[in-house]
Every structure is written in structure tokens, then in C-alpha cells.
C-alpha positions in Angstrom: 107.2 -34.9 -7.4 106.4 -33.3 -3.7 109.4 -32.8 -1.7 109.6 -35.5 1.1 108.9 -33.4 4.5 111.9 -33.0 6.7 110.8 -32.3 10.9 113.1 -30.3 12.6 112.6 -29.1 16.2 113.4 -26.0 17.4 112.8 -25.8 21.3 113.3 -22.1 22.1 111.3 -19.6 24.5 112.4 -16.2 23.6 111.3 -15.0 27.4 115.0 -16.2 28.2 113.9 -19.8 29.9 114.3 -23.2 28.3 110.2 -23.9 29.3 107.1 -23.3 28.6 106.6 -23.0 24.2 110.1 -24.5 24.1 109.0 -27.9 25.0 106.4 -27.8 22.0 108.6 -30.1 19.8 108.8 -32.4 22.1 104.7 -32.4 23.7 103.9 -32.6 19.4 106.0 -35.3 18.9 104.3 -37.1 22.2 100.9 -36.1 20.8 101.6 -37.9 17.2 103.0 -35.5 15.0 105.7 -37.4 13.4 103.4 -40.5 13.3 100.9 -38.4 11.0 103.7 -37.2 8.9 105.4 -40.3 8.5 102.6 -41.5 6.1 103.8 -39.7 3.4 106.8 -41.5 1.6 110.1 -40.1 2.4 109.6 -38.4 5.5 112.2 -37.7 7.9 112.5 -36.6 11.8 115.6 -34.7 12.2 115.6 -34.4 16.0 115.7 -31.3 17.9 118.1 -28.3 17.5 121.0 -28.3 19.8 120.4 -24.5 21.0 122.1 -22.4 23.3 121.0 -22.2 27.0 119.5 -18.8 27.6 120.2 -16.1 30.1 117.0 -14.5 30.9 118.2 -10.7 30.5 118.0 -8.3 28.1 121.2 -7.7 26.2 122.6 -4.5 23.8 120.0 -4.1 21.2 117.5 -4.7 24.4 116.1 -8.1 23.6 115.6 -11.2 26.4 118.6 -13.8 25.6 120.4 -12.0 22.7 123.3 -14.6 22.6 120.4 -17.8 22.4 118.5 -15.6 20.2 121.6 -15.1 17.4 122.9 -19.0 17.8 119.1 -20.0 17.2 119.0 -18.1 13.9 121.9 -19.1 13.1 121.2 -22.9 13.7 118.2 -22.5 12.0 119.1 -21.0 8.5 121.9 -23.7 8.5 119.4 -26.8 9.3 116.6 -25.3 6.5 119.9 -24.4 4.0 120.9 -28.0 4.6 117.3 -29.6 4.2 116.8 -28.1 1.3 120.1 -28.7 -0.1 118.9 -32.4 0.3 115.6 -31.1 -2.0 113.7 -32.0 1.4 110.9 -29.4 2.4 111.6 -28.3 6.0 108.8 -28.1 8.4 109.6 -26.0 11.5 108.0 -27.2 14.8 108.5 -24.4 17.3 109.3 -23.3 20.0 108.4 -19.3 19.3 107.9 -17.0 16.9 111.3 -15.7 16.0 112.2 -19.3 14.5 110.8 -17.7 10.9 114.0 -15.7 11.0 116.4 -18.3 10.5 114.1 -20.0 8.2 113.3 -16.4 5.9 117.6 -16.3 6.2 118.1 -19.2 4.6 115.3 -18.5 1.7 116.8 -15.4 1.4 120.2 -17.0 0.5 118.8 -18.9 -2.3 116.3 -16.2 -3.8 117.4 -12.8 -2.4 113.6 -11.9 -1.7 111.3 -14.4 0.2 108.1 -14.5 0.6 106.4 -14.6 3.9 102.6 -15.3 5.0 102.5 -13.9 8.4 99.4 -15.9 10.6 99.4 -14.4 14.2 96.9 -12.4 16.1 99.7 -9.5 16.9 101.5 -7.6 14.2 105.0 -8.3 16.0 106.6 -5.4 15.4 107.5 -3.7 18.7 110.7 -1.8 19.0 113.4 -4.2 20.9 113.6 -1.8 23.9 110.2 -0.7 24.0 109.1 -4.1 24.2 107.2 -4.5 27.3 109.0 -7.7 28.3 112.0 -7.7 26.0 110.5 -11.0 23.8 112.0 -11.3 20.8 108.7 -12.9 19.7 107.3 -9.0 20.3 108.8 -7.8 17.3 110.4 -10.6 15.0 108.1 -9.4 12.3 109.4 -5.8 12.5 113.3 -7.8 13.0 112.7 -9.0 8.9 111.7 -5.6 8.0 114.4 -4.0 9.2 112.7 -1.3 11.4 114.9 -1.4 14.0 118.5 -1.7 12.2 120.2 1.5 13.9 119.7 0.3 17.3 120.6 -3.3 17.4 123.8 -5.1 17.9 126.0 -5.6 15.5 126.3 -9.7 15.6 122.5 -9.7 15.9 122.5 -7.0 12.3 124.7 -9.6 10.5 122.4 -12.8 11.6 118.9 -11.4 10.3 117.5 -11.8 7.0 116.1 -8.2 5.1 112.7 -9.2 3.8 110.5 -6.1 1.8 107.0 -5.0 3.0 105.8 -5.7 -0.3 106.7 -9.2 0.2 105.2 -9.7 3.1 101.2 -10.4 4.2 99.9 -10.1 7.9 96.9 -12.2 8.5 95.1 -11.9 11.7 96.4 -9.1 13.9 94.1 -7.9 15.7 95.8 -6.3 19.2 95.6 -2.1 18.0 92.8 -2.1 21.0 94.4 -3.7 23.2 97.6 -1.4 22.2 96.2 1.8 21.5 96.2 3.3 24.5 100.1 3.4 24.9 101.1 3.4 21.0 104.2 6.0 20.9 104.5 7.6 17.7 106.9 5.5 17.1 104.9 2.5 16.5 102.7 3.7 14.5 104.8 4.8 12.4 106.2 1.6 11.9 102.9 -0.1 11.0 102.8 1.8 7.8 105.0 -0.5 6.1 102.5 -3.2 6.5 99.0 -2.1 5.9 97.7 0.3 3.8 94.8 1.4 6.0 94.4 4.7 7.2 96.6 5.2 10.5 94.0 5.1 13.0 93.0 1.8 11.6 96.0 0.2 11.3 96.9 -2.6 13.8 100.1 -2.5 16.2 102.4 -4.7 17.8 101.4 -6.5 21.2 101.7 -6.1 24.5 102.5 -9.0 26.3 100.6 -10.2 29.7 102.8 -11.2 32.6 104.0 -15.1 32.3 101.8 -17.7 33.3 102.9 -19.3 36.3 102.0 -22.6 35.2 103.4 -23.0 31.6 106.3 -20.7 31.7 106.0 -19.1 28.2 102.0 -18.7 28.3 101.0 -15.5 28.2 97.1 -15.9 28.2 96.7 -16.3 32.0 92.9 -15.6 31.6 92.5 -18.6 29.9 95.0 -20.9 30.1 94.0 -24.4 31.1 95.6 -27.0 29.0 97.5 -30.0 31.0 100.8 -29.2 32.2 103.1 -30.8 29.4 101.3 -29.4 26.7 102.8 -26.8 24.5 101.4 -23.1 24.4 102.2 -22.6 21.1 103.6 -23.6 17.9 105.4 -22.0 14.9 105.8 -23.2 11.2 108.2 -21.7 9.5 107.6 -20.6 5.0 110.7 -22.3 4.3 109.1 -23.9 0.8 
């Protein structure tokens, strides 16, 4: 038997506002997402995620919103823990990137060592504080590896799941132009653990553009044109 889909909402902007991609649950629900899913028997809206306000600074380990970023993992692995304690399959609608680490947290607790199929056009593995904007959703990827363990708070340490490179396939990066120029040593050296391509080849983690006035957490200011209470972007999370 399929497991009967359980929506949960996570409206969260890792740029430290409660705007822009964090109204996505809401603008998919408007636009007929739970109507689709409601055709298969079983299904189940769960609502939103009651998340922390953020502050729009960076905090110790030198991420945007540190204190909204930990009690949104944390909310997360509880509601996917819980939705699959109910043999429900929890579908994520985000909000931003970093929701797939409270979702890889709570697979984790169940099978020690997730799987995760990683669709984005950026690798996501900047260091916290070299981050040009201090987004968590700049380096949530290198977060679940790991790469950044000796430098980042201790209550944000305890929160994150510990996923393997082996485990893990990156589909679509495509941002070591646009990053090349300013790639520290550093970062490079991180993108070993997910390609096997020769250095100079591999892709890095993004910059980020300045916010777009209009949206809040858009990023693509060169071509951003959809109506003003549409979501940016949206984020599913493996939790299967």
C-alpha cells in the first residue's frame, strides 16, 4: 500500500525575514496544491509550522537567524518523526533550502544513514562565515556533511543530522563560473567530497545576488517578474 501523503508547511527565509520564499506554503496552497493532493486517498494538510520569528543578524557560528534556524530544524525533524510515526509520507513545502535538515535529522534517527538527492543549481556548501550574505541556504548541503563542524555553535552542532558523501548525489550545480573567480582554497577543498571530477572542474558553492526589492527572499533580480504574492521558491524535503 502507498503511504497516504501528509503536507506540512514550513514558512522560513533563512535571509533572517519572515518574507519573500517563506510565504511559499501559503501562495502553493492558494495556487491549488493541497486540492491536487487531496485526490489521492488519505491525504492530510497539516498546517503550517509554528516557527520562531527571525532576527536578521548573523549569530556565533556566522549564519543569518541562528536561533530561527536551530528551532526550525528542530520543528521539522519532530513533525517528519511524527508523520512517519503515523506511516504517513511527509511532503515538505518550503520556505528554503535548509528545511532538508530537519527532514535528513529525522531519517537519520530511524536508519542512521539517509539518503539524499540533492536538485539545485548551486552546490550549497559555502563556509557559514564566508558566506557572502550569511544564508543558511548557502551552505546547508555542506551543514549535512559536516564540513564546517569546528566552527559552529554548539546548540546548532547538536541540532544537525551527519549525512556521508557517499550517500549523497548533487544534481544540477552549475555556479563554479559564476564562483571561480573568488573560490578560497578553502572551498574547493570542500567540493571534493562531492564530485569526483578533477578540481578545476568541480562545481562550488554560490554566491548570492543582493535581495530583490520586490519579493524579499528573491535573489534573481535580473529576472524576477512573477506577481507579488507568489513564492520564489520551493523545497521538498527526501523524507521517504
Amino acid at each position: 500500500m502507498p503511504y497516504e501523503v501528509e503536507l506540512i508547511g514550513v514558512p522560513t527565509n533563512s535571509s533572517g525575514t519572515a518574507d519573500g520564499v517563506a510565504r511559499a506554503p501559503g501562495v502553493l496552497r492558494e495556487r491549488g496544491l493541497s486540492a491536487v493532493l487531496a485526490s489521492r486517498p488519505g491525504f492530510t494538510d497539516a498546517g503550517d509550522l509554528t516557527l520562531l520569528a527571525p532576527q536578521p543578524r548573523r549569530g556565533p557560528s556566522g549564519l543569518l537567524a541562528e536561533d530561527a534556524l536551530i528551532a526550525m530544524i528542530e520543528g521539522v525533524r519532530e513533525a517528519v518523526r511524527a508523520a512517519r510515526a503515523r506511516r504517513r509520507f511527509p511532503l515538505l513545502a518550503g520556505g528554503d533550502c535548509p528545511v532538508i535538515l530537519g527532514a535528513l535529522a529525522a531519517l537519520q534517527a530511524e536508519r542512521d544513514q539517509p539518503g539524499l538527492l540533492f536538485v539545485d543549481g548551486h552546490e550549497d556548501a559555502w563556509p557559514p562565515r564566508a558566506s557572502p550574505t550569511g544564508e543558511a541556504a548557502d551552505c546547508e548541503l555542506g551543514l549535512a556533511l559536516r564540513l564546517f563542524d569546528a566552527g559552529l555553535d554548539s546548540r546548532l552542532h547538536s541540532v544537525l543530522p551527519r549525512i556521508r558523501a557517499e550517500d549523497v548525489i548533487a544534481v544540477g550545480p552549475r555556479d563554479r563560473g559564476e564562483l571561480a573567480p573568488r573560490a578560497s582554497r578553502h572551498r574547493r577543498a570542500s567540493c571534493g567530497h562531492l564530485s569526483a571530477r578533477p578540481s578545476s572542474q568541480r562545481p562550488t558553492a554560490r554566491p548570492r545576488r543582493p535581495a530583490c526589492p520586490r519579493h524579499g527572499g528573491c535573489t534573481q533580480t535580473s529576472t524576477c517578474s512573477p506577481p507579488a504574492n507568489s513564492p520564489q521558491s520551493t523545497t521538498r524535503s527526501p523524507a521517504a
